[in-house]
C-alpha positions in Angstrom: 15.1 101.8 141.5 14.1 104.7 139.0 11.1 102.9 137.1 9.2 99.2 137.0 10.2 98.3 133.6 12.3 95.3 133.4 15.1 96.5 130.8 17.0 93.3 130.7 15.6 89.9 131.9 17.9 86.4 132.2 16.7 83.2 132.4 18.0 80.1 133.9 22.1 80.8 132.5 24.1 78.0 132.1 27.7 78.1 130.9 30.3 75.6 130.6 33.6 75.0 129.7 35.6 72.1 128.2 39.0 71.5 130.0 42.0 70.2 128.3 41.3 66.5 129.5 38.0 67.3 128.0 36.5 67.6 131.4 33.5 70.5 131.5 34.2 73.3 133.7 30.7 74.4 134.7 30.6 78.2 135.6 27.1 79.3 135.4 24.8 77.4 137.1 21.4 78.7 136.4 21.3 82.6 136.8 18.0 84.2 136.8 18.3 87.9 137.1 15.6 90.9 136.4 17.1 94.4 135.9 14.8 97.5 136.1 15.4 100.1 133.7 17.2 103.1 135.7 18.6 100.0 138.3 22.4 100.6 139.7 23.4 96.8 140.3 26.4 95.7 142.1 27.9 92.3 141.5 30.5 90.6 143.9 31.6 87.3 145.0 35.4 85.4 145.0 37.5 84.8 142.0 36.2 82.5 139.7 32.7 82.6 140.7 31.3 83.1 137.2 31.0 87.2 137.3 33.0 88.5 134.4 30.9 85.2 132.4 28.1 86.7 133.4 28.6 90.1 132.2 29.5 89.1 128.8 27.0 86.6 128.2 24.0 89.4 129.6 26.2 91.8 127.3 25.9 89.6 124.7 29.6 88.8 124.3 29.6 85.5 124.9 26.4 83.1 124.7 25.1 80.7 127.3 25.1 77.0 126.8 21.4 76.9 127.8 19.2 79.7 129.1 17.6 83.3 127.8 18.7 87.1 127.9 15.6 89.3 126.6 15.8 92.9 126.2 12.5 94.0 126.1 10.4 91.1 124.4 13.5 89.7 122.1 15.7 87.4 123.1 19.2 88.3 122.0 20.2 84.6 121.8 18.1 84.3 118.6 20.0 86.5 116.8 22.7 85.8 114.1 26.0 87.0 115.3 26.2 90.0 113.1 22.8 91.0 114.1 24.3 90.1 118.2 27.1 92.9 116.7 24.9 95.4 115.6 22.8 95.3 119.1 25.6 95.5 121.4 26.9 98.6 119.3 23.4 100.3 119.6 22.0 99.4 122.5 24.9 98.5 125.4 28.0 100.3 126.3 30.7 98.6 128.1 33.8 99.7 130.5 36.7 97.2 131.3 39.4 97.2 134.0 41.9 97.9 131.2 40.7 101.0 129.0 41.1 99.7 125.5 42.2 102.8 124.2 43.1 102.8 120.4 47.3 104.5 121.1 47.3 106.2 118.3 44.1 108.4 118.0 43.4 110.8 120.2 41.1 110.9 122.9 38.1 112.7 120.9 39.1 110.3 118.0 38.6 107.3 120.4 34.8 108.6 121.8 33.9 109.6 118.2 34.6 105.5 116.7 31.4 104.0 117.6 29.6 106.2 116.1 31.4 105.8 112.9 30.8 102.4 112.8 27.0 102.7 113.8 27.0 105.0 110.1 26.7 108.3 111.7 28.7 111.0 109.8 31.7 112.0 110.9 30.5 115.6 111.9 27.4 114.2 114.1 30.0 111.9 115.8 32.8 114.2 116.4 30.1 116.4 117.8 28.4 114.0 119.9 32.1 113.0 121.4 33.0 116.4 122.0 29.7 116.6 124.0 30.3 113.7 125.9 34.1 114.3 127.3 32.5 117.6 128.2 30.3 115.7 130.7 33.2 113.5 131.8 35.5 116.5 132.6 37.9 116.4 130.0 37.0 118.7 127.4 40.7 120.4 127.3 42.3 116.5 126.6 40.1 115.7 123.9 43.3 116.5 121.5 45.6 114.3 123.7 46.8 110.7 122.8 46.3 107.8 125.8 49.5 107.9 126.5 49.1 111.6 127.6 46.6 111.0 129.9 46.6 109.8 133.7 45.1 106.5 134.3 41.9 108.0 135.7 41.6 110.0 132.5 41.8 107.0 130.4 39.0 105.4 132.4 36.7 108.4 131.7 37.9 108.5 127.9 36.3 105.1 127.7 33.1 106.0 129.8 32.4 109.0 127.2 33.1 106.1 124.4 30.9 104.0 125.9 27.6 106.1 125.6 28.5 107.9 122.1 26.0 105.4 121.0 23.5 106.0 124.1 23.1 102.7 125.5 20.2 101.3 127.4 22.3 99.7 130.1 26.2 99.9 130.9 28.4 97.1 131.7 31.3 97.6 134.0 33.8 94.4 134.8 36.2 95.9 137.6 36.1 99.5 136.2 38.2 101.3 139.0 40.6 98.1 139.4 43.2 99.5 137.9 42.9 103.1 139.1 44.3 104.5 142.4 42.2 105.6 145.3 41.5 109.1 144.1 41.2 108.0 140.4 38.1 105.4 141.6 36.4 107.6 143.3 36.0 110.4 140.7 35.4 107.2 137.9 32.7 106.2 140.2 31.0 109.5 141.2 31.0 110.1 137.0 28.9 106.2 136.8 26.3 107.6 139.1 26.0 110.8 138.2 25.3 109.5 135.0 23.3 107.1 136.1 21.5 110.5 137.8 21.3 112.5 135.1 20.5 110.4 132.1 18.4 107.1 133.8 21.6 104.6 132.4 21.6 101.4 134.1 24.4 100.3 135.5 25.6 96.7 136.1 28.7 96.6 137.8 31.3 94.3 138.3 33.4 94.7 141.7 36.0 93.7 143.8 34.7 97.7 145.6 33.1 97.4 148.6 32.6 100.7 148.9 31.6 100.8 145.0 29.1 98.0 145.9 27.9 99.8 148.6 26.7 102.4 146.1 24.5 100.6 144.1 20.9 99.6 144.3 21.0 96.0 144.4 23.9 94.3 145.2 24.0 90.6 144.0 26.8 87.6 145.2 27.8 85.1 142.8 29.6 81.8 144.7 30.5 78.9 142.6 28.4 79.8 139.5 25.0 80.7 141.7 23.6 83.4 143.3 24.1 83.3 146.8 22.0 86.2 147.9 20.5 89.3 146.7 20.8 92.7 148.9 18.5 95.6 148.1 
């Protein structure tokens, strides 16, 4: 752990589901996390145990049936969803098992989007992207379409797209999962080295033992709890 500021705090998370024989599915049972600013956090545990939920309800994806996410002193949950929208886009980056690559821009068009959306001019974004799949290793591709680029490549494409916006914190659900040996390892020597070089927390969802391993804090989720907490 970089620094003792609590960047993200959760509170008692509850989240539930209605079945089709309207029988509630209940798949956060009150999760109470801290996260330091700088933090590298691994989270593991079975399928089904509630981790992907919790990454999109602390990412403010999805919101909790009861409980609290703060950032700093404000409690996203109070928001209105288009000020939720606006948050997410400014504040939190996320990477996915699948890349979520737009096919038919290329891959400098793809990093450069949030920031159009965030009202930066197009200059200042293309720019800013061009600087970013420089630090990802793939300045020569930036003029090549997804479907031109190996897996692995597609996986840093969406790392550089993620921080155009320079998040706080970075949420990654299975981020290597679809990558091969070699592929993971570069994509996770990239998440640490950025999480080296520019103090971005990480929060990182993992099937990876050896990804886990990495991290600072490495946290088990079993049937909708947390079953223990590893420094």
């Amino acid at each position: 752990m970089k620094k003792e500021t609590y960047i993200l705090q959760a509170k008692d998370i509850k989240k539930r589901y209605t079945m089709v024989k309207r029988q509630a599915l209940e798949v956060l049972k009150g999760i109470t996390i801290d996260i330091t600013k700088g933090e590298t956090i691994a989270v593991i545990g079975p399928s089904g145990a509630g981790k992907s939920t919790l990454l999109h309800i602390l990412g403010g994806l999805d919101r909790p049936d009861e409980g609290e996410v703060y950032y700093g002193s404000e409690n996203i949950f109070t928001f209105s969803d288009d000020r939720l929208a606006r948050f997410r886009n400014r504040e939190i980056g996320f990477v996915f098992q699948f890349h979520h690559l737009l096919p038919e821009f290329t891959a400098l068009e793809n990093v450069l989007m949030p920031g159009l959306i965030n009202g930066q001019s197009f200059s200042n974004s293309e720019k800013k992207a061009k600087e970013l799949l420089d630090i990802v290793g793939l300045s020569e591709r930036m003029s090549h379409f997804p479907s031109e680029l190996s897996g692995g490549e597609q996986q840093r494409v969406a790392v550089a797209r993620s921080l155009h916006n320079n998040p706080n914190v970075l949420f990654a659900d299975e981020p290597s999962g679809n990558l091969d040996r070699s592929g993971g390892e570069q994509l996770h020597n990239l998440l640490w080295k950025l999480n080296d070089e520019i103090d971005i927390t990480l929060f990182i969802v993992t099937h990876n033992m050896e990804l886990a391993g990495k991290a600072d804090r490495i946290i088990r989720l079993i049937d909708g709890k947390i079953a223990n907490s590893e420094d």
